[in-house]
DSSP file (Angstrom, degrees, kcal/mol; ACC not computed):
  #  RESIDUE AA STRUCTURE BP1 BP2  ACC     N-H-->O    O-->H-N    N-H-->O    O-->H-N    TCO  KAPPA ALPHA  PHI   PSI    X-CA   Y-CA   Z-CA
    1    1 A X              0   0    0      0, 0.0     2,-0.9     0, 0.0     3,-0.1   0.000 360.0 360.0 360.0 142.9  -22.7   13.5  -42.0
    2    2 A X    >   -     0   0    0      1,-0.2     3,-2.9     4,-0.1     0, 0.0  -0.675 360.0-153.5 -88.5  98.4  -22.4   17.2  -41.1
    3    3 A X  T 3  S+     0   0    0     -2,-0.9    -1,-0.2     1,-0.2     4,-0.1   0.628  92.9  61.5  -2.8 -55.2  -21.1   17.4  -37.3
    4    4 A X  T 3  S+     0   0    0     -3,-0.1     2,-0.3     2,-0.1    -1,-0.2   0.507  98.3  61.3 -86.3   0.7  -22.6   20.6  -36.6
    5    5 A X  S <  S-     0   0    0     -3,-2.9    86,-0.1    86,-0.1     2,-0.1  -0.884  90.0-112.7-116.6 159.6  -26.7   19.2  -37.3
    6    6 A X        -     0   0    0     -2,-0.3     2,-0.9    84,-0.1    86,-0.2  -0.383  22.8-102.6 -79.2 150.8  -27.9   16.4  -34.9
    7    7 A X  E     -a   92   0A   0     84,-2.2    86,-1.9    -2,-0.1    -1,-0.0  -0.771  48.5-129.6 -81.0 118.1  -28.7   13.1  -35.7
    8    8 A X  E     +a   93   0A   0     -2,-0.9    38,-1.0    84,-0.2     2,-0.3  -0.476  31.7 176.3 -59.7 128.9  -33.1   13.3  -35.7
    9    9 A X  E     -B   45   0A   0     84,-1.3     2,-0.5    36,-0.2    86,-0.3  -0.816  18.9-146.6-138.3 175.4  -34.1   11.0  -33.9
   10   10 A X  E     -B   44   0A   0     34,-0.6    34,-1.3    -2,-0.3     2,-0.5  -0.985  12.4-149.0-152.6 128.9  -38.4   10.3  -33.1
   11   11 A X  E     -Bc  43  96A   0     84,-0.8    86,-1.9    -2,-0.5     2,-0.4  -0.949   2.3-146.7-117.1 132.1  -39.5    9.0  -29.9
   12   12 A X  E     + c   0  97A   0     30,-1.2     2,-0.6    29,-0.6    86,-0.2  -0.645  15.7 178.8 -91.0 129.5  -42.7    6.8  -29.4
   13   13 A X  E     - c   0  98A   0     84,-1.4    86,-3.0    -2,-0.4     2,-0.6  -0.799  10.0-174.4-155.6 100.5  -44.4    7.4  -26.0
   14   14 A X  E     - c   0  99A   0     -2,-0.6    11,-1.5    11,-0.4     2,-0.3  -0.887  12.0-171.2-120.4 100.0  -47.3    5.0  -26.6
   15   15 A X  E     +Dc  24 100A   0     84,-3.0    86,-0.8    -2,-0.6     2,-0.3  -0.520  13.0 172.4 -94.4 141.3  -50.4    5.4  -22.9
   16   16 A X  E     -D   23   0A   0      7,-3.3     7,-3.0    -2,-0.3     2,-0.3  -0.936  32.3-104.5-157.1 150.7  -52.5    3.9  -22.3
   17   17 A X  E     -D   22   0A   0     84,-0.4     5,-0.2    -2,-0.3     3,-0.1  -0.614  18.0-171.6 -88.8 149.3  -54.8    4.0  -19.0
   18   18 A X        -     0   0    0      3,-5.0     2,-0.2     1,-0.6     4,-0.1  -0.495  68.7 -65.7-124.4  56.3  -54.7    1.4  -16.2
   19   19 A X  S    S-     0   0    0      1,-0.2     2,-0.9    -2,-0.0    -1,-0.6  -0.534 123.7 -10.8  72.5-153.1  -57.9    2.3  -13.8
   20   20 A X  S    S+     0   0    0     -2,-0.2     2,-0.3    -3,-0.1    -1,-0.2   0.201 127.5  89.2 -66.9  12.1  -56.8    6.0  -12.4
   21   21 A X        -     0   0    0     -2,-0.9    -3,-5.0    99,-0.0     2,-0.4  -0.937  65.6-150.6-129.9 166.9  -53.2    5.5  -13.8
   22   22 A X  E     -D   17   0A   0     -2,-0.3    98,-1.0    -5,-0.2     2,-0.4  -0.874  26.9-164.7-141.0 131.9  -51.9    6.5  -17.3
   23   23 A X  E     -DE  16 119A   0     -7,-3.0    -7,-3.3    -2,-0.4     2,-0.3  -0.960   4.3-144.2-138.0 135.0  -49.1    3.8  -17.8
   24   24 A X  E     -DE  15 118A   0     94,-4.2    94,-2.5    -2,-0.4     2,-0.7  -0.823  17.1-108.9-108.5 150.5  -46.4    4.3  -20.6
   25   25 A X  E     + E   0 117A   0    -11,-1.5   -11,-0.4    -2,-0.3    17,-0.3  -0.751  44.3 170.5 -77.2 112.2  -44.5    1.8  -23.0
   26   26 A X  E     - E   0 116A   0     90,-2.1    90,-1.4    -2,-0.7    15,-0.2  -0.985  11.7-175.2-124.0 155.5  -40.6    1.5  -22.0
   27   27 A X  E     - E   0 115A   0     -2,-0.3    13,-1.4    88,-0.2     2,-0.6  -0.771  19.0-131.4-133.3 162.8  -37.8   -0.9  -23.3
   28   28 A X  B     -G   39   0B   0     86,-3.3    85,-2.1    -2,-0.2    86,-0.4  -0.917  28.3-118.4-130.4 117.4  -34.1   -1.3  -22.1
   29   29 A X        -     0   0    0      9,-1.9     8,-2.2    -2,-0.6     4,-0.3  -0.068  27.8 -98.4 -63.9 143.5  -31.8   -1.4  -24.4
   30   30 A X    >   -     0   0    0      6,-0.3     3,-5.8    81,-0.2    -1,-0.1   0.137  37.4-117.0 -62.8 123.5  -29.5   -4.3  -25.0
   31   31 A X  T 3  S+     0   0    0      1,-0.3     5,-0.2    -3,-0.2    -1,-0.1   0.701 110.6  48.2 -29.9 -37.0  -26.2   -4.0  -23.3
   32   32 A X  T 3  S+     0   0    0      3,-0.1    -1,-0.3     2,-0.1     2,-0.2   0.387  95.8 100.2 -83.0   5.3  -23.6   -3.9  -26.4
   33   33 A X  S <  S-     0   0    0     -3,-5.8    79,-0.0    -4,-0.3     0, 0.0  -0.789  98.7 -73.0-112.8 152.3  -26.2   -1.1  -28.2
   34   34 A X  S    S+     0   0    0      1,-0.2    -1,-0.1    -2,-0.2    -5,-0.1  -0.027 129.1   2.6 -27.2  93.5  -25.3    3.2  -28.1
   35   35 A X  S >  S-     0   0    0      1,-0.1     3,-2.0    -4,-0.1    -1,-0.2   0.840 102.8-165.7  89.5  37.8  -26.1    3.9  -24.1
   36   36 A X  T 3   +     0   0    0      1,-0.2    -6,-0.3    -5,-0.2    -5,-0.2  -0.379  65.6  31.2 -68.4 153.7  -26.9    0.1  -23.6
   37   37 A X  T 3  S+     0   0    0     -8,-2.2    -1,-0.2     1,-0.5    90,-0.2   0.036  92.3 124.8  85.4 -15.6  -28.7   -0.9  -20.5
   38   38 A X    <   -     0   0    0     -3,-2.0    -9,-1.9    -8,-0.1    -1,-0.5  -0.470  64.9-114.8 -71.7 156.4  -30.7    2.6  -20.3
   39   39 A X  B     +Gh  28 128B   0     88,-1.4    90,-0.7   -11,-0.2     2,-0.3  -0.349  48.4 166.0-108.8 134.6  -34.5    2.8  -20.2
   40   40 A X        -     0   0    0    -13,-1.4     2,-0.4    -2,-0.2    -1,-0.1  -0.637  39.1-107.4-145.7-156.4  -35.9    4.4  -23.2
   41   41 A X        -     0   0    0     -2,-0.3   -29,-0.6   -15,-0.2   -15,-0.1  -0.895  55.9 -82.1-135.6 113.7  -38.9    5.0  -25.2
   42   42 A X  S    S+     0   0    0     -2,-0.4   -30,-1.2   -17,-0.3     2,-0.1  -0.045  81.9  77.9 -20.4 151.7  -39.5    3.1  -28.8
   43   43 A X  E     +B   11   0A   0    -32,-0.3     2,-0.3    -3,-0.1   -32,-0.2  -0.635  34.8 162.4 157.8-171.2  -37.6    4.9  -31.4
   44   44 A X  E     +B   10   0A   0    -34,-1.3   -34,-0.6     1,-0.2    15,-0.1  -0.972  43.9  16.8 167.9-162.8  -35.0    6.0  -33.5
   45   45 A X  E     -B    9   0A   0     -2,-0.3     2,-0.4   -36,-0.2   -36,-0.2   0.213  53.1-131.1 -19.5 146.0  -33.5    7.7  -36.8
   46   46 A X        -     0   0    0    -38,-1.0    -1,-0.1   -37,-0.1   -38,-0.1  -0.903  25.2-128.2 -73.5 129.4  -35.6    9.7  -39.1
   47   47 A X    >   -     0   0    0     -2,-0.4     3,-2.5     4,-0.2     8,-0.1  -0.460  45.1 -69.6 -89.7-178.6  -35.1    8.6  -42.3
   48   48 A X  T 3  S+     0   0    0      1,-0.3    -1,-0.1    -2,-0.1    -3,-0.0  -0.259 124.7   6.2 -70.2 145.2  -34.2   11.4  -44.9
   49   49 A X  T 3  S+     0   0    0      1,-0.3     2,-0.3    -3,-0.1    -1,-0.3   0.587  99.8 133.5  85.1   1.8  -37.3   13.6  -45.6
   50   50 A X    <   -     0   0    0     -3,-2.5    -1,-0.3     2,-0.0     2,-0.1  -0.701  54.3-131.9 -86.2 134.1  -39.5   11.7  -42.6
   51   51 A X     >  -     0   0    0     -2,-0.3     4,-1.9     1,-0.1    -4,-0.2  -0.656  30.2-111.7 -75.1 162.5  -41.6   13.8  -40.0
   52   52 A X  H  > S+     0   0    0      2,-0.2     4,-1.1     3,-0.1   -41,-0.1   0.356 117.7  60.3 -53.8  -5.7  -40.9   12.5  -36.4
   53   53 A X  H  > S+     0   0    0      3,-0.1     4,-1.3     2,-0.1     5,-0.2   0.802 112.5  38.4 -93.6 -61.4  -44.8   11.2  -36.5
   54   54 A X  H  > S+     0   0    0      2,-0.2     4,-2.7     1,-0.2    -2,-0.2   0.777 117.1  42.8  -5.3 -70.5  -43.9    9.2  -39.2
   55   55 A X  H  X>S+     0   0    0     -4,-1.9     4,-1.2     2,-0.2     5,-0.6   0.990 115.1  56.0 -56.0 -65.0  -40.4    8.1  -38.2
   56   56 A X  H  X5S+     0   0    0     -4,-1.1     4,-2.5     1,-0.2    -1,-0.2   0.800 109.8  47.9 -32.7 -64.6  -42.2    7.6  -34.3
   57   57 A X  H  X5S+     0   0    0     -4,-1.3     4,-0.7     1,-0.2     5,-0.2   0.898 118.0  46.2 -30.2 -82.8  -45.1    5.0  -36.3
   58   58 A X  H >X5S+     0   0    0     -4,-2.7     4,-2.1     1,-0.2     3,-1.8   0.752 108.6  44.9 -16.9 -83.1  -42.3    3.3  -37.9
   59   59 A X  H 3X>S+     0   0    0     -4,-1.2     4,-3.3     1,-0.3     5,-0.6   0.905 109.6  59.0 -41.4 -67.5  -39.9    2.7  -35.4
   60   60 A X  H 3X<S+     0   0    0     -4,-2.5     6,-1.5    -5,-0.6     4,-0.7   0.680 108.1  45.7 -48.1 -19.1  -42.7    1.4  -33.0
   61   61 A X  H <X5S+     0   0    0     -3,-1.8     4,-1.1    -4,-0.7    -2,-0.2   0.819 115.4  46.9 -70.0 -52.1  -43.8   -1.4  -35.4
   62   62 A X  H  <5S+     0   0    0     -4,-2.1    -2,-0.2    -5,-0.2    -3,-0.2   0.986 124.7  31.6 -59.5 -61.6  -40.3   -2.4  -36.1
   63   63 A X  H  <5S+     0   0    0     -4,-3.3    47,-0.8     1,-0.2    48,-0.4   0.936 139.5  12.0 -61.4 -44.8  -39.4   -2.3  -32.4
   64   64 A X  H  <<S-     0   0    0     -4,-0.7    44,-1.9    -5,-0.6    -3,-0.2   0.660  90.6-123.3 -88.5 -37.4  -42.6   -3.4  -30.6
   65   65 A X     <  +     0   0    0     -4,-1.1     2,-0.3     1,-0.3    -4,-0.2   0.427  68.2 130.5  78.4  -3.5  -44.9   -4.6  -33.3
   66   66 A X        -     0   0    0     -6,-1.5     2,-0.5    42,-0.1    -1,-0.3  -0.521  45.2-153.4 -87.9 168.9  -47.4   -2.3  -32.5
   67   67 A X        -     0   0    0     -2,-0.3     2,-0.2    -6,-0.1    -9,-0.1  -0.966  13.4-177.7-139.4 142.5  -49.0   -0.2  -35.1
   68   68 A X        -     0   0    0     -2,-0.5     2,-0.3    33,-0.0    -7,-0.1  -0.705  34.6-101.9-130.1 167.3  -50.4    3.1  -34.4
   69   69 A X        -     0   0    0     -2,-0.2     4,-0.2     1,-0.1   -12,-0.0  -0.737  17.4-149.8 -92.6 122.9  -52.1    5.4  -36.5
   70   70 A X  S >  S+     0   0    0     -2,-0.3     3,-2.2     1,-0.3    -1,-0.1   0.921 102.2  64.7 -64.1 -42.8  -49.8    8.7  -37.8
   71   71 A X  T 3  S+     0   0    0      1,-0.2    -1,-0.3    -3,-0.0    -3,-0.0   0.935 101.2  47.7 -48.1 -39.0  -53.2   10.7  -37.9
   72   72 A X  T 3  S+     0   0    0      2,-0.0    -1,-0.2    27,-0.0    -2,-0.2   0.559  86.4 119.3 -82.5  17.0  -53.4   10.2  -33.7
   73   73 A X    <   -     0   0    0     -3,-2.2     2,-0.2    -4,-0.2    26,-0.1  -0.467  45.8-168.4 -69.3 170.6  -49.6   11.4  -33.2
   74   74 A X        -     0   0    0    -21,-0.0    24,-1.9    74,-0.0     2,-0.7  -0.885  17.1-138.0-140.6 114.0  -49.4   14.4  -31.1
   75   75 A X  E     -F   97   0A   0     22,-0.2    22,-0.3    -2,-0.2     3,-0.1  -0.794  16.9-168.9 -92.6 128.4  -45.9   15.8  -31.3
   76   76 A X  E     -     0   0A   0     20,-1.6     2,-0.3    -2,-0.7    21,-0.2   0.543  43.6 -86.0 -80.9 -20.0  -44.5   17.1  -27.9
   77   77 A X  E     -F   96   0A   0     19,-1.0    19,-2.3     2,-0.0    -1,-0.3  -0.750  39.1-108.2 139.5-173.5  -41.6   18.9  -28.6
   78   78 A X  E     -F   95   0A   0     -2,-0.3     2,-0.3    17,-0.2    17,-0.2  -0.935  17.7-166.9-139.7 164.0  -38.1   18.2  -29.1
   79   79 A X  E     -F   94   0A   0     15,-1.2    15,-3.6    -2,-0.3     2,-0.3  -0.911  18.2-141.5-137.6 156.4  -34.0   18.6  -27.2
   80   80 A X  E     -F   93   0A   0     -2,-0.3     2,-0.3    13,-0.2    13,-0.2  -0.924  18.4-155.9-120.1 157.7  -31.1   18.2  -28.5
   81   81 A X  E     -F   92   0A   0     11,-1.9    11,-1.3    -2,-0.3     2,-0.8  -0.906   6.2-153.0-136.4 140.6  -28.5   16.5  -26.4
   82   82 A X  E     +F   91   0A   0     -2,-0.3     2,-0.7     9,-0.2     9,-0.2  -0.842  15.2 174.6-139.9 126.3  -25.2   16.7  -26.7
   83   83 A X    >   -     0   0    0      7,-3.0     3,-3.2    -2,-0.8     8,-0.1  -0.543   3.4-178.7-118.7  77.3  -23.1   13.8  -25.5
   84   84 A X  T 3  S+     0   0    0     -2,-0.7    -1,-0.1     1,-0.3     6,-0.1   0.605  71.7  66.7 -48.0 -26.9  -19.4   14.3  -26.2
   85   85 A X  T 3  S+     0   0    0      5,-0.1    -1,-0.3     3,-0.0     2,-0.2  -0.020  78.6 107.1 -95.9  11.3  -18.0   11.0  -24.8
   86   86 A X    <   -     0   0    0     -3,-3.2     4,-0.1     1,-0.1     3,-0.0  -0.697  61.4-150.8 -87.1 151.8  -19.6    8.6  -27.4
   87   87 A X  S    S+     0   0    0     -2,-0.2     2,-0.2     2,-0.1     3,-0.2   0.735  86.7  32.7 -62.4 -45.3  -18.1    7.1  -29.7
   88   88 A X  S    S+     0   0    0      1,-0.2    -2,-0.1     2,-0.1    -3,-0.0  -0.585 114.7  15.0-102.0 150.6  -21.3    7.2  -31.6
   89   89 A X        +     0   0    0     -2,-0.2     3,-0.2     1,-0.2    -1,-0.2   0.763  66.3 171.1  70.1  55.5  -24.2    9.4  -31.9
   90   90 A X        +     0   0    0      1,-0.3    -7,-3.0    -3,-0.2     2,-0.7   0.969  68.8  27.3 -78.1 -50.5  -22.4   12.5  -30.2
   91   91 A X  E    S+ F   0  82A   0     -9,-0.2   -84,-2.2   -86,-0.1    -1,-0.3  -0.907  76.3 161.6-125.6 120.7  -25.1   15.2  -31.0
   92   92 A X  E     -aF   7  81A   0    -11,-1.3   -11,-1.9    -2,-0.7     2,-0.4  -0.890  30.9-140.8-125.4 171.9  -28.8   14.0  -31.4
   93   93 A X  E     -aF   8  80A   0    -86,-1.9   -84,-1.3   -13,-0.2     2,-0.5  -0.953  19.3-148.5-116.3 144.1  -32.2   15.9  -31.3
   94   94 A X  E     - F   0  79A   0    -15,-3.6   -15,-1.2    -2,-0.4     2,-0.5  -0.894   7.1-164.1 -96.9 134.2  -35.0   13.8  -29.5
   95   95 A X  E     - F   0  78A   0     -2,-0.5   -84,-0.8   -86,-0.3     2,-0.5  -0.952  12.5-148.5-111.5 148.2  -38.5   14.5  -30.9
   96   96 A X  E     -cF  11  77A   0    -19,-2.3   -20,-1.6    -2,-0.5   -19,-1.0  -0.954  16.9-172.8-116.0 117.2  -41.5   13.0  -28.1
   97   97 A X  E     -cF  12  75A   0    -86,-1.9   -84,-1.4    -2,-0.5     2,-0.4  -0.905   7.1-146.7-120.2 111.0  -44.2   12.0  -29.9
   98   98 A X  E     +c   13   0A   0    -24,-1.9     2,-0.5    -2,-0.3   -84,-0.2  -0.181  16.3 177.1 -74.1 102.2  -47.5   10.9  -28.1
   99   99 A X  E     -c   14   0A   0    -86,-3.0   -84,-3.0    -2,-0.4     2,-0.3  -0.777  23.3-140.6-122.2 164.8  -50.0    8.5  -28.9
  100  100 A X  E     -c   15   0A   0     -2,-0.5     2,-0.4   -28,-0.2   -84,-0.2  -0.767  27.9-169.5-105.2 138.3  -53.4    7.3  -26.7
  101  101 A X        -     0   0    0    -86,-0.8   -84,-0.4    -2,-0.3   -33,-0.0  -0.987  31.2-107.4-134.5 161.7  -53.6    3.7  -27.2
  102  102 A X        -     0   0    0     -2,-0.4   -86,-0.1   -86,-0.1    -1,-0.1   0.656  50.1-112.9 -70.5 -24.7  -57.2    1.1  -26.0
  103  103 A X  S    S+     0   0    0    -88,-0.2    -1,-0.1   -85,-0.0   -87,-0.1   0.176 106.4  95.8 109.6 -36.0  -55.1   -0.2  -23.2
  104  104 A X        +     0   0    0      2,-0.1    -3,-0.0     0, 0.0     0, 0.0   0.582  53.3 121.4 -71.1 -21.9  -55.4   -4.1  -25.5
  105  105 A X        -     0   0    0      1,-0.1     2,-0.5   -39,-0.0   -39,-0.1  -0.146  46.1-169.6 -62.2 138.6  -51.8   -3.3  -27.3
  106  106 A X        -     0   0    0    -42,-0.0     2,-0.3     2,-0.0    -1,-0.1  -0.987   8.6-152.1-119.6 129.0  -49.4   -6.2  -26.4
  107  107 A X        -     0   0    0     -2,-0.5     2,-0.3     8,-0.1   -42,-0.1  -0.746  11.5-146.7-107.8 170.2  -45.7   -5.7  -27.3
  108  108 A X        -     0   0    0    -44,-1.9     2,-2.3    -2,-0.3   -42,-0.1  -0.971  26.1-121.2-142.8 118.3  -42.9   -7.7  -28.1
  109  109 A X    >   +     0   0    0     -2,-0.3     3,-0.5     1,-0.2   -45,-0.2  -0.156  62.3 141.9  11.2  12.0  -39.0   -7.0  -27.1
  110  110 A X  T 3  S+     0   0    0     -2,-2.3    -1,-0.2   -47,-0.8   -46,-0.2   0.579  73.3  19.5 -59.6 -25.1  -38.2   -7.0  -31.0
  111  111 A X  T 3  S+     0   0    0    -48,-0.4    -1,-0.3    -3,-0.0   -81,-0.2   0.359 129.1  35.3-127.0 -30.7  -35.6   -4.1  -30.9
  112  112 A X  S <  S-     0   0    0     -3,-0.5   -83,-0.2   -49,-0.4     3,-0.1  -0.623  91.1 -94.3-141.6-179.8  -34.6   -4.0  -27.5
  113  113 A X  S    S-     0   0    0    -85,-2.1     2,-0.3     1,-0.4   -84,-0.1   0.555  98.9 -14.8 -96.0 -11.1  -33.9   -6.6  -24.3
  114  114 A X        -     0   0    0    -86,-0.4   -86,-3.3    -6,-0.1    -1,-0.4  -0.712  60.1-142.0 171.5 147.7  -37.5   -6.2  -22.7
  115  115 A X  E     -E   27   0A   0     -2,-0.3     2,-0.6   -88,-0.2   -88,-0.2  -0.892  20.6-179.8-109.7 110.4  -40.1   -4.2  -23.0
  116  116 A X  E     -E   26   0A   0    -90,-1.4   -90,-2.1    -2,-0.4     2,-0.2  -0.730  29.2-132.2-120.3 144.2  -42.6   -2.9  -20.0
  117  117 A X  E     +E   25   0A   0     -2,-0.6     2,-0.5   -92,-0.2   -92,-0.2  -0.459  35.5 178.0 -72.3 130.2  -45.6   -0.7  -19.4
  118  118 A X  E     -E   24   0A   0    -94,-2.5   -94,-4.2    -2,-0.2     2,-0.2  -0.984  33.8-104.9-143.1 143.8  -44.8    1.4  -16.5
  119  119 A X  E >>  -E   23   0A   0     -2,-0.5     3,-2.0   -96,-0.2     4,-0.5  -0.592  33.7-117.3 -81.6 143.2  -47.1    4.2  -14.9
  120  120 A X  T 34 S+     0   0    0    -98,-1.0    -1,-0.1     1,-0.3   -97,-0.1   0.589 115.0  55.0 -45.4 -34.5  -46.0    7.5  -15.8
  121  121 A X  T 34 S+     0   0    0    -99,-0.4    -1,-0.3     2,-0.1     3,-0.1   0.206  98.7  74.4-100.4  16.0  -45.2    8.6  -12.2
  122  122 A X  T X4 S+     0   0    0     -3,-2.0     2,-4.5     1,-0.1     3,-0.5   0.884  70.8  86.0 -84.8-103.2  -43.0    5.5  -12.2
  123  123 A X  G ><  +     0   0    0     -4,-0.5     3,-0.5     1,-0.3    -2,-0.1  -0.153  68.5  71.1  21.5 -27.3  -40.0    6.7  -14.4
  124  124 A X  G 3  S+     0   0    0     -2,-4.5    -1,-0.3     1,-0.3     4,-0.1   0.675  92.5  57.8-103.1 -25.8  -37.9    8.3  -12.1
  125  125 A X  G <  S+     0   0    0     -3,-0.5     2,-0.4     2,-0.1    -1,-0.3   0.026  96.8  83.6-110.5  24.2  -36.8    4.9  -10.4
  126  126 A X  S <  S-     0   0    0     -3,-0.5     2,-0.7    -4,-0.1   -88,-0.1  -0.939  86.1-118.6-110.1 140.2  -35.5    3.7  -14.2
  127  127 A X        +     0   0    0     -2,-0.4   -88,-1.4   -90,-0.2     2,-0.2  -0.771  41.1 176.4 -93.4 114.0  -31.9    4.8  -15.6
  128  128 A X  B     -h   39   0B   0     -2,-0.7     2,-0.2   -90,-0.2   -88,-0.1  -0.666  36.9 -93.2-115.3 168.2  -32.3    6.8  -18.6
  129  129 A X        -     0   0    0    -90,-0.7     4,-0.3    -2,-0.2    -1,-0.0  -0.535  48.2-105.8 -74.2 163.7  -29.9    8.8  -21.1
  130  130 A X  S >> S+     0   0    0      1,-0.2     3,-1.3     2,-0.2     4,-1.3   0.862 118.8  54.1 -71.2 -43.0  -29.5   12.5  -20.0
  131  131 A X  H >> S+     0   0    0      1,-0.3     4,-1.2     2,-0.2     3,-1.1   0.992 110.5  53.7 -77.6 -53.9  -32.1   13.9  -23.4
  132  132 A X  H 3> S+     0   0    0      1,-0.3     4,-0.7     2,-0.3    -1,-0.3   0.481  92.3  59.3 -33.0 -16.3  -34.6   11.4  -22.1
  133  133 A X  H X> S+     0   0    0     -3,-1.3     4,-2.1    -4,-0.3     3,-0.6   0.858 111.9  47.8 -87.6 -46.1  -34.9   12.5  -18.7
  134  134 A X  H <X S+     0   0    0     -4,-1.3     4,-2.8    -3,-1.1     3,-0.3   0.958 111.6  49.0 -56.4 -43.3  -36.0   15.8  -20.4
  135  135 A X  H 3X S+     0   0    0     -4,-1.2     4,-2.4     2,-0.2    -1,-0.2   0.620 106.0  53.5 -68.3 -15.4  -38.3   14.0  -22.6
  136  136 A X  H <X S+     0   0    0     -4,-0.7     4,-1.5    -3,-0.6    -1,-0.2   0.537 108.4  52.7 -88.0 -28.6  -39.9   12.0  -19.6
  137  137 A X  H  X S+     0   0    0     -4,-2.1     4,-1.6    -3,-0.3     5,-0.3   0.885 112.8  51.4 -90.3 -39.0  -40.6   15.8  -17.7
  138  138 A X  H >X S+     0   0    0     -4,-2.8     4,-3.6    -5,-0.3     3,-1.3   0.993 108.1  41.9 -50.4 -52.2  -42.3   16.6  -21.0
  139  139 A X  H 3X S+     0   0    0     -4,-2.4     4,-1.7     1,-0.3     5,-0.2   0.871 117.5  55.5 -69.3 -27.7  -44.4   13.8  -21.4
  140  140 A X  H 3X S+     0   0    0     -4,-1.5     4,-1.8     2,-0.2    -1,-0.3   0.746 108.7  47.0   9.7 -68.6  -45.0   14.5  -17.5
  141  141 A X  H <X S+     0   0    0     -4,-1.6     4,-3.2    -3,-1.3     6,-0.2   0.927 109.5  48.3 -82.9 -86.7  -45.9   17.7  -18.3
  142  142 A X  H  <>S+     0   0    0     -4,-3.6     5,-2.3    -5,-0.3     6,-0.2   0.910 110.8  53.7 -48.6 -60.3  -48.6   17.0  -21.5
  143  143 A X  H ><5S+     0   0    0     -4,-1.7     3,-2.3     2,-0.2    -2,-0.2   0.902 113.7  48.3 -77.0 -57.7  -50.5   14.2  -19.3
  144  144 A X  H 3<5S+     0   0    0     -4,-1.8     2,-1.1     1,-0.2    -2,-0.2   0.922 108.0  49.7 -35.9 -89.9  -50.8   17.2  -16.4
  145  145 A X  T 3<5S-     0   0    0     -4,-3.2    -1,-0.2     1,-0.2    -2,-0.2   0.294 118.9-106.1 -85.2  33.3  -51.9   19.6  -18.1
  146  146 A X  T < 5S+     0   0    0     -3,-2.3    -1,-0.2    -2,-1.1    -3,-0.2   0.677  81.4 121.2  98.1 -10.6  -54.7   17.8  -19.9
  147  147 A X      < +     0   0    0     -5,-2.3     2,-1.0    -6,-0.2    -4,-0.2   0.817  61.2  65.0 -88.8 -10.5  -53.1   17.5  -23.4
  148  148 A X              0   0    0     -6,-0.2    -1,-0.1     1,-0.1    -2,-0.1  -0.840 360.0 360.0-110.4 102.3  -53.2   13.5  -23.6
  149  149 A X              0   0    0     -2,-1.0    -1,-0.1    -3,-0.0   -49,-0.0   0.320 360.0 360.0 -85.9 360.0  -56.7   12.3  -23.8
């Protein structure tokens, strides 16, 4: 793999509303895995020639078991992160990709060591990796201003 491109990587950031709060899906990752014990949002690799609503769809079945629809992605933007003191997975790009979900979704820990619904204005009191924190002020961000419906 060529050093100097990122590994693509698609992030699932699967709301739902909870009365007058907008609650998000987040899982923590299993202690021996790349950044283990941080707070994340389903995802992971694009595979070659996959958009990041794609990959995001994927990856959330495989982790969670849920399955969401490609058509309702909303993509949020992207960082790239660059983490010099992994072993692994030194330079990635995050894509945030949004979906609205009925609030009914149950998930299951498939991927990761537990998975929880946490209200959005929650987050900050979870330990994330450093491109996530960005990705967390986007989705932040979209829910303000009206883009998440």
């Amino acid at each position: 793999m060529n050093s100097d491109r990122p590994i693509e990587i698609a992030v699932a950031a699967l709301l739902r509303r909870n009365g007058s709060n907008v609650e998000v899906l987040i899982a923590r990752r299993h202690a021996a895995a790349v950044r283990g014990d941080l707070w994340e949002f389903p995802g992971g690799k694009c595979d070659d020639g996959e958009s990041a609503a794609h990959a995001a769809v994927r990856e959330l079945l495989e982790e969670t078991g849920i399955a969401v629809d490609v058509a309702d992605a909303l993509v949020l933007g992207r960082v790239e992160q660059h983490d010099p003191h992994m072993k692994s997975e030194r330079f990635i790009a995050l894509t945030l990709v949004a979906f609205m979900s009925d609030g009914r979704l149950v998930a299951r820990a498939i991927a990761s060591a537990e998975c929880i619904w946490e209200r959005v204005d929650q987050l900050e009191r979870y330990e994330w990796p450093a491109g996530n924190q960005r990705l967390n002020a986007m989705l932040l961000s979209a829910i303000a201003a009206g883009a998440l419906k």
